[in-house]
C-alpha positions in Angstrom: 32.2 148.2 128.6 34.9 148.8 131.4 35.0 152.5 130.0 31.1 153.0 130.8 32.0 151.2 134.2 34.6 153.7 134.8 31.9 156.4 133.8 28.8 154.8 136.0 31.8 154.7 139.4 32.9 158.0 139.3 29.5 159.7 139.0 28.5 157.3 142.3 32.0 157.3 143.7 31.3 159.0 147.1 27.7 156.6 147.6 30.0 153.4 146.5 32.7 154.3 149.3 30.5 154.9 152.0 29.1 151.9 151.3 31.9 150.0 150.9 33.1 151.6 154.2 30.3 150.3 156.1 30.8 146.9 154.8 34.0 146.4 156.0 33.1 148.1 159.4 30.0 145.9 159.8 32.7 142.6 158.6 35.0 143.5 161.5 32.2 144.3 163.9 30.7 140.6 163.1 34.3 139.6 163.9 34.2 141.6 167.4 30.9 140.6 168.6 31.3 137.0 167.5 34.8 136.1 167.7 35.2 132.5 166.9 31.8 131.9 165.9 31.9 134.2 163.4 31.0 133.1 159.8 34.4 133.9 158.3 33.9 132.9 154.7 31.0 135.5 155.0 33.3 138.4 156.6 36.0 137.3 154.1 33.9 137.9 150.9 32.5 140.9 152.3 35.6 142.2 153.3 37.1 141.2 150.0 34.3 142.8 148.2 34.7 146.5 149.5 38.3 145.6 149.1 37.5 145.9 145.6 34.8 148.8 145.4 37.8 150.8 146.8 40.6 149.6 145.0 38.7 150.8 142.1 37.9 154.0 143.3 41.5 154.6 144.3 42.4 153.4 140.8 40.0 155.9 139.2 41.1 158.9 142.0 44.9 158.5 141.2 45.6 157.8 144.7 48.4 155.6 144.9 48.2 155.2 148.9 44.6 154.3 149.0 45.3 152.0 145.5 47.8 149.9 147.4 45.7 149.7 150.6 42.6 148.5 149.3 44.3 145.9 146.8 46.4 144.7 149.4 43.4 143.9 151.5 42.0 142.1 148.0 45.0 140.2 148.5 44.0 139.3 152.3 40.7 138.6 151.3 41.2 135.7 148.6 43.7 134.3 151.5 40.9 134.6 154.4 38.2 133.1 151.9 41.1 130.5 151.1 41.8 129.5 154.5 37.9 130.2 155.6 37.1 127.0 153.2 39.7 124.9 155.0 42.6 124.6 152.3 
């Protein structure tokens, strides 16, 4: 299953970071524009989710810098959701 994953990402892998790329520009935009109206669970979970798209890209690429980036912006993301919910 991951294996056919793996496959499915690296034949889109340029479309799934561009698009992943624009999420988290549109995220931070909404943040910019909005500033403490903003919905921040939403920006979280977007921001989260490309977090992820390119974590696994990097993963796939072998790119060590990019790896640790995008998981450390996972990492971010599960605490902005966290604190987004009020915990």
């Amino acid at each position: 299953m991951i294996e056919q994953l793996n496959r499915v990402i690296t034949r889109h892998r340029t479309t799934i970071e561009l698009v992943a790329v624009m999420m988290r520009i549109f995220s931070f935009s909404l943040v910019s524009w909005l500033g403490p109206k903003s919905p921040f669970l939403f920006v979280w979970a977007l921001n989260t989710a490309d977090a992820v798209a390119l974590s696994w890209c990097a993963i796939l690429r072998k790119d060590k810098a990019y790896t640790l980036l995008n998981v450390f912006w996972v990492g971010v993301g599960i605490v902005g959701m966290i604190r987004a919910r009020g915990f």
